[in-house]
C-alpha positions in Angstrom: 108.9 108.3 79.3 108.7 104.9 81.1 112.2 102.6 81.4 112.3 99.5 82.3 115.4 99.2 84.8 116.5 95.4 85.8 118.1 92.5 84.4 116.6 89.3 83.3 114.5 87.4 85.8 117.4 85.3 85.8 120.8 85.5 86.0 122.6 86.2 83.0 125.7 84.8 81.6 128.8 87.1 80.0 131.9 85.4 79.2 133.1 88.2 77.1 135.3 90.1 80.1 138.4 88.6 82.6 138.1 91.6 84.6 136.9 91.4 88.1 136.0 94.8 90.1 135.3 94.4 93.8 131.4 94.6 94.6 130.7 97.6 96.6 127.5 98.3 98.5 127.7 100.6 101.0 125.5 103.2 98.7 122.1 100.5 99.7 122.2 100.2 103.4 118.6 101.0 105.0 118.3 103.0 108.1 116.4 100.5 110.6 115.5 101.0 114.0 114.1 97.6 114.9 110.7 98.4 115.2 107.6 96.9 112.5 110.4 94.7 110.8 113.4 97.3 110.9 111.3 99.8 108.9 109.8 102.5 111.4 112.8 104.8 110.3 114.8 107.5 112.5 115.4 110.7 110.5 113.4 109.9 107.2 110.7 112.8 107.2 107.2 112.2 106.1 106.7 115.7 104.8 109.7 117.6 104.3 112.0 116.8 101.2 114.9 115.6 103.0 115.5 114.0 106.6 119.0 114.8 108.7 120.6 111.8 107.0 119.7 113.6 103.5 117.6 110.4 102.2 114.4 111.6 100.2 113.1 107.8 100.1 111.0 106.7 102.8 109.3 103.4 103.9 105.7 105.1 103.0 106.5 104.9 99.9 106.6 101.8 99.4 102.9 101.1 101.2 101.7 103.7 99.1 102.6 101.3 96.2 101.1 98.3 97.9 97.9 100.5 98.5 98.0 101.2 95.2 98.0 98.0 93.2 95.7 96.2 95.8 93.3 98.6 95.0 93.9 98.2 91.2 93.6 94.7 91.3 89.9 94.8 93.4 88.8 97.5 91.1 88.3 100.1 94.0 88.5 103.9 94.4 92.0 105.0 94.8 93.6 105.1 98.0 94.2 108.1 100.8 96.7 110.6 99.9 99.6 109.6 100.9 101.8 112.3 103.1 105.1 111.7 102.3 107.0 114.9 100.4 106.1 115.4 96.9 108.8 117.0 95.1 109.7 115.4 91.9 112.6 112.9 91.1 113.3 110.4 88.7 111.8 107.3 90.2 111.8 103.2 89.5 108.9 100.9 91.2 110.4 97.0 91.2 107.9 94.1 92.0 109.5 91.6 93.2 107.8 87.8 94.2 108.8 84.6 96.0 110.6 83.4 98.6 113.9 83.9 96.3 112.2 87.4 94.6 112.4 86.6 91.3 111.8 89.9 89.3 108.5 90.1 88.6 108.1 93.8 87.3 110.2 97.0 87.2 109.6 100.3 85.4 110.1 104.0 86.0 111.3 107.3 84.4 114.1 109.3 84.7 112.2 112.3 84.3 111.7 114.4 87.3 107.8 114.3 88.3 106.1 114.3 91.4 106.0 111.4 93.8 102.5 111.1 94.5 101.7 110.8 91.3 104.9 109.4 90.2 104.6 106.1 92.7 100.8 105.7 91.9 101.4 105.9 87.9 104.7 102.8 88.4 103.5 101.0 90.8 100.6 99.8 88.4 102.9 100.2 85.4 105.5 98.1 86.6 103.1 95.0 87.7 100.7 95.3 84.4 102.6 96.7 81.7 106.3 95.4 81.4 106.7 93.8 78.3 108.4 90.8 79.9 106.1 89.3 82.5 102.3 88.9 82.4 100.2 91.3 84.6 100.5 90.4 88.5 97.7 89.0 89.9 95.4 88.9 92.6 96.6 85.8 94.0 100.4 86.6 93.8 99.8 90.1 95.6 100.3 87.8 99.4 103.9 87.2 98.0 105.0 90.1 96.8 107.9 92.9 97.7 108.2 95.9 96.2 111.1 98.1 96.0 111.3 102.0 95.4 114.3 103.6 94.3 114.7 107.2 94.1 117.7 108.1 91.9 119.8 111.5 92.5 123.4 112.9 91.9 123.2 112.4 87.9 126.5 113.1 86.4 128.4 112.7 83.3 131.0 110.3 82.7 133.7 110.4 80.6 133.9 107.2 79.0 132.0 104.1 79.2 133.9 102.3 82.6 133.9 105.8 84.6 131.3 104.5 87.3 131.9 102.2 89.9 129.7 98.4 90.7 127.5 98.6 93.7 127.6 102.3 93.9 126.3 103.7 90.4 123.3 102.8 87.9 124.1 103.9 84.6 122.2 105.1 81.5 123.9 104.3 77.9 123.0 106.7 74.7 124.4 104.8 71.4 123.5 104.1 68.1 122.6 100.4 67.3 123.9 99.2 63.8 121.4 100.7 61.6 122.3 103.9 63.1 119.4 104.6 65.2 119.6 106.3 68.4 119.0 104.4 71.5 119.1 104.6 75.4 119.1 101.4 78.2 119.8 101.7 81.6 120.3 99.6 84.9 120.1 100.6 88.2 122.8 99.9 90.9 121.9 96.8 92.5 121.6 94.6 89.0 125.5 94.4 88.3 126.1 92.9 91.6 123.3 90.5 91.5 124.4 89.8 87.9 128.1 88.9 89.4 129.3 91.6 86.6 131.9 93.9 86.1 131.6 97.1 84.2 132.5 95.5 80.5 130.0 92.8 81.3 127.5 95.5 82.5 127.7 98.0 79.6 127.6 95.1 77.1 124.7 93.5 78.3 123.0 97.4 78.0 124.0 97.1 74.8 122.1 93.8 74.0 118.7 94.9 76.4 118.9 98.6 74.4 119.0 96.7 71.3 122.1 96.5 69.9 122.5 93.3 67.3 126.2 93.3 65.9 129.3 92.7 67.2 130.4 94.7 70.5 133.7 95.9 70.1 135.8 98.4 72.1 135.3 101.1 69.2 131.3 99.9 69.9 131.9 101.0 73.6 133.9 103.8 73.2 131.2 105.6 71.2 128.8 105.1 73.8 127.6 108.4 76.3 127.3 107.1 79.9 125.2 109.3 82.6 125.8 107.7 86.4 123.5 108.4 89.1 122.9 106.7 92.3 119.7 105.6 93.8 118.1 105.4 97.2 116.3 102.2 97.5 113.4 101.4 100.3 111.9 97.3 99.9 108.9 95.8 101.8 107.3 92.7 101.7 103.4 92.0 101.7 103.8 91.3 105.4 105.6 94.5 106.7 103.0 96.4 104.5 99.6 94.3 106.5 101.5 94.4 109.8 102.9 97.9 109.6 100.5 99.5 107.7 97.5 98.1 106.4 96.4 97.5 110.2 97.5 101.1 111.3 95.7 103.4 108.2 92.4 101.6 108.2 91.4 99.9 110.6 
């Protein structure tokens, strides 16, 4: 089932939380050796499942997706196989466009299925078919980045603030007001570029699953909270020409 994963394409304002938690990253650095833009990696395998560092996601990846939706958009066969592993994971494709990246598409699952055909079937999902942009077009694929996140180490938590900013996406189950069960979900990097903490976070999930009365701490309490963490490769339209387009078909 597809998920979208991101915030607004803008910031969002909360004003419903005085708590500030320090931003943590470290779970997001990339592993660059300086070469083709800082994205010829060291230890990321292109066919095995998992390099020496333990990362599944790889730089490939991400031209696969590029491959992909350019050759969506000019209506052509499908492009090579790619070679990278293809075990399955949970996966999230995020289009990205600009000079400041606003969000211009995200959508994934967080059922386990294969990455070739995983990263082929979201990379066109997430440019075309979320709900809140218009598909991408021809003449915005030159300003594009696109971001792949593989998410791993899915654990329960056991209340609504046991995950940590900057190191955790989360996944809510609740019922809205009427009852109904609902799920929403945002991956690690959109509470820190939200400038949330975790009461901020968990009620805007509320408001993007669907959830229309007031949000109380009874409200949050009742909620079921899976963390995960995800390993997240971007590259722009330029690394994937320079790096890539040049080398696999020319």
């Amino acid at each position: 089932m597809a998920a979208g994963c991101c915030g607004g394409a803008k910031k969002q304002k909360l004003t419903n939380s005085t708590s500030n938690h320090h931003h943590n990253n470290h779970a997001h650095h990339h592993h660059h050796n300086g070469l083709c833009g800082g994205y010829a990696v060291i230890g990321l395998p292109l066919n095995g499942t998992l390099s020496r560092s333990g990362m599944v996601a790889h730089p490939e990846m991400c031209f696969f997706c590029f491959d992909v939706l350019h050759h969506h958009l000019h209506s052509l066969d499908p492009p090579k196989a790619p070679t990278f592993c293809n075990d399955a994971f949970p996966l999230f494709v995020t289009w990205k466009i600009g000079k400041d990246r606003r969000l211009r598409g995200c959508m994934g699952t967080f059922d386990a299925i294969n990455l070739h055909s995983g990263l082929k079937e979201y990379a066109v999902t997430s440019a075309f078919k979320d709900s809140r942009f218009p598909p991408v077009s021809r003449d915005e694929f030159s300003k594009l980045h696109v971001s792949v996140s593989i998410l791993r180490h899915f654990e329960e938590g056991l209340d609504f603030l046991d995950w940590e900013v900057g190191i955790h996406g989360i996944r809510i189950e609740f019922h809205n007001e009427k009852g109904n069960k609902r799920t929403a979900t945002y991956l690690p990097e959109v509470a820190p570029e939200q400038g949330w903490d975790r009461i901020q976070t968990i009620d805007s999930l509320l408001r993007k699953g669907g959830f229309k009365g007031s949000v109380t701490n009874e409200v949050r309490r009742s909620i079921r909270l899976t963390r995960y963490q995800s390993e997240k490769i971007t590259i722009s339209y330029q690394e994937y020409m320079m790096c890539w387009r040049a080398r696999r078909y020319c």
